[in-house]
C-alpha positions as CSV (number, residue, x, y, z in Angstrom):
1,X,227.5,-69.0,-196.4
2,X,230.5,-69.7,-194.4
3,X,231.2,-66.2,-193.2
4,X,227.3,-66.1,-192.7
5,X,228.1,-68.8,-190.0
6,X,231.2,-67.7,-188.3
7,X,229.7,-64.4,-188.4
8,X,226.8,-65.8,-186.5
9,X,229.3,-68.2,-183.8
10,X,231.0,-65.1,-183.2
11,X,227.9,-62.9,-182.0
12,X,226.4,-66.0,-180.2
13,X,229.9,-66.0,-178.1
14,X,230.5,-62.5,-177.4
15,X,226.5,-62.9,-175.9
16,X,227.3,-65.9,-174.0
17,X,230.6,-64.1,-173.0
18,X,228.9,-61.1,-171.4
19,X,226.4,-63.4,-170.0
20,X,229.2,-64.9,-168.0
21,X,230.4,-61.5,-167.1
22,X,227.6,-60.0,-165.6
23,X,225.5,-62.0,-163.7
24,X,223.0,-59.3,-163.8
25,X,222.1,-60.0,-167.3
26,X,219.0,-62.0,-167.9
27,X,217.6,-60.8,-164.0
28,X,217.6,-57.1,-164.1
29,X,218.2,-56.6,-168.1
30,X,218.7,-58.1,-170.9
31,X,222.3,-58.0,-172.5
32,X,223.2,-54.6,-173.8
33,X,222.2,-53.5,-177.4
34,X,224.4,-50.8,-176.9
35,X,227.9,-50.9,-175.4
36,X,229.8,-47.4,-175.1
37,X,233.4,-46.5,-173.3
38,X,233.4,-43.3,-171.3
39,X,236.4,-41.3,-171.3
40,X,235.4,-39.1,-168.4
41,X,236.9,-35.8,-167.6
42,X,237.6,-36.4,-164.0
43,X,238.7,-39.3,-161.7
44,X,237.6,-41.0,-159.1
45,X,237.4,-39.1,-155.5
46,X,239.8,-40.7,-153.4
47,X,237.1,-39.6,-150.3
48,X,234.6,-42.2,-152.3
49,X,233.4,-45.3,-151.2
50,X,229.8,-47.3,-151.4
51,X,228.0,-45.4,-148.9
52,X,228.6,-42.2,-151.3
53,X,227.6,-43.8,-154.0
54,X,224.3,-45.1,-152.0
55,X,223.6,-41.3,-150.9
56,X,223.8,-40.0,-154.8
57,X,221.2,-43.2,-155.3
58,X,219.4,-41.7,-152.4
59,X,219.4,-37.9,-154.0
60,X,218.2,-38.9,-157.4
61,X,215.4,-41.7,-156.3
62,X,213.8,-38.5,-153.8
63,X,214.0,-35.8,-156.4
64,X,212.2,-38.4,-158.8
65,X,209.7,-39.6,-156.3
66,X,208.7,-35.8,-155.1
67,X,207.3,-35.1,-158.6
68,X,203.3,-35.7,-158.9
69,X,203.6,-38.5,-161.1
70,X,204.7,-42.5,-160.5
71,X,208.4,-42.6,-161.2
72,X,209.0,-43.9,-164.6
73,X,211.8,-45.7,-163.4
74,X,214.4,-47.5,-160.9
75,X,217.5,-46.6,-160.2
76,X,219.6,-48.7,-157.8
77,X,223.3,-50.3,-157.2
78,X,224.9,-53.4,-157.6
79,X,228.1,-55.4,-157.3
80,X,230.1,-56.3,-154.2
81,X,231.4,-52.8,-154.0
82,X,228.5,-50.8,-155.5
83,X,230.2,-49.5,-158.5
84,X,227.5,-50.8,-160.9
85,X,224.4,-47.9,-161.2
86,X,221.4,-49.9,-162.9
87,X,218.5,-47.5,-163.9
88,X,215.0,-49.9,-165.0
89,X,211.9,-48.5,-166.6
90,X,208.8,-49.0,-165.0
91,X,206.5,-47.9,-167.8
92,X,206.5,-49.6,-171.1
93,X,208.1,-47.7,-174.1
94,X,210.2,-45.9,-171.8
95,X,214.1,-45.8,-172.0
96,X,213.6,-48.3,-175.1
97,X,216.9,-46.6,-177.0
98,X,220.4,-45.0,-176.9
99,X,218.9,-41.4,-177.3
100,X,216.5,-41.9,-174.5
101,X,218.9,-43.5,-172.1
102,X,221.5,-41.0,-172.8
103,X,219.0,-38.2,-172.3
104,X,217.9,-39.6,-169.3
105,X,222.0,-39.7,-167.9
106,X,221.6,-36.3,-169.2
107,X,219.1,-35.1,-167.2
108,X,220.3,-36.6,-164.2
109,X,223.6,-33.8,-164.7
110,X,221.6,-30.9,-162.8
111,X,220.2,-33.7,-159.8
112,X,223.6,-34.9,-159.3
113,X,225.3,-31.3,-159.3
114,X,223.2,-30.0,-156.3
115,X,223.5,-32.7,-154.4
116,X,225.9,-31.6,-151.3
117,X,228.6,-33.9,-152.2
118,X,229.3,-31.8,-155.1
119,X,228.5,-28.4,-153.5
120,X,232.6,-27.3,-154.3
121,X,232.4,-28.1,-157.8
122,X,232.3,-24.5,-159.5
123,X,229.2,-24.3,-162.0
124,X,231.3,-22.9,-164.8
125,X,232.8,-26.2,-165.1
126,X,231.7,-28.7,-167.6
127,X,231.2,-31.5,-166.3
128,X,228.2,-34.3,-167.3
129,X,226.9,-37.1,-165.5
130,X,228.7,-39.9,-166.1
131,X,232.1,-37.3,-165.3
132,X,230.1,-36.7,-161.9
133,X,229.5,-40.8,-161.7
134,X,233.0,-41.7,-162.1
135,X,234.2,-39.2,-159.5
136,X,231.8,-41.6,-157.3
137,X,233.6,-44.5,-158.0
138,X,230.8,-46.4,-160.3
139,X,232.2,-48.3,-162.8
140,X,229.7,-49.4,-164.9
141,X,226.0,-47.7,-165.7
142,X,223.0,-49.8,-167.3
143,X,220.2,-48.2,-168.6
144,X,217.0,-50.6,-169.6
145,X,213.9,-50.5,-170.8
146,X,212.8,-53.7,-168.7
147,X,212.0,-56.0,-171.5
148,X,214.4,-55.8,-174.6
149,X,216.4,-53.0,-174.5
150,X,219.7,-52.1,-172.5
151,X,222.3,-49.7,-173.0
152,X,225.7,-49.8,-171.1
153,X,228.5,-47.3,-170.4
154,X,231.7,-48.0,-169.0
155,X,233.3,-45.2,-167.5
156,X,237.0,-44.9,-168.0
């Protein structure tokens, strides 16, 4: 029963711990079920800043909103220097797990590729989203279903 409890204390203050963190918790999404660290394969551009970070916003959120269907979800930017990337669901039952979040990150590879800012990068070269994010300078990604779901990557 005592390990039950300390157990329990622990959990309760690594929540209230991120809480403290990320001030984004409890506003945008709900605190991460899911915490992974990123080893990416590149660093970060020394030409980036936030308004190269708001452009690659810019590219996904118009190649999502030309298809002929609502957007099924949000992606925008926060923090003081934009380095946070925070992707919301819109539709319920969407993004609602790891495998779904990390497929959508996935998907966003070929959006992110053709974008202009990486128009040097030869297509031979393996390289994922969250590489291609870190090379942008973000930080952090957060993938949520909205409600009770949230995944998080940090990209190292």
């Amino acid at each position: 029963m005592k390990v039950i409890t300390i157990f329990i204390f622990v959990v309760c203050l690594n929540i209230q711990t991120t809480k403290a963190n990320d001030k984004l918790i409890g506003y945008y999404y709900p605190v991460p079920n899911n915490v992974e660290n990123y080893k990416a394969r590149m660093r970060v551009s020394i030409d980036t800043n936030r308004v190269i970070r708001k452009n690659i916003v810019k590219v996904i959120t118009n190649e999502f909103l030309n298809k002929p269907y609502p957007p099924r979800f949000a992606i925008f930017m926060k923090g003081i220097r934009a380095e946070k990337l925070v992707i919301v669901s819109m539709t319920r039952g969407n993004l609602d797990s790891t495998y779904r979040a990390r497929a959508l990150l996935e998907s966003m590879t070929a959006v992110v590729r053709r974008s202009p800012l990486f128009r040097d990068i030869k297509p031979e070269t393996l390289l994922n989203s969250l590489d291609l994010f870190k090379m942008l300078g973000f930080k952090k990604i957060v993938v949520s279903d909205g409600d009770k779901f949230s995944y998080q990557v940090v990209l190292k």
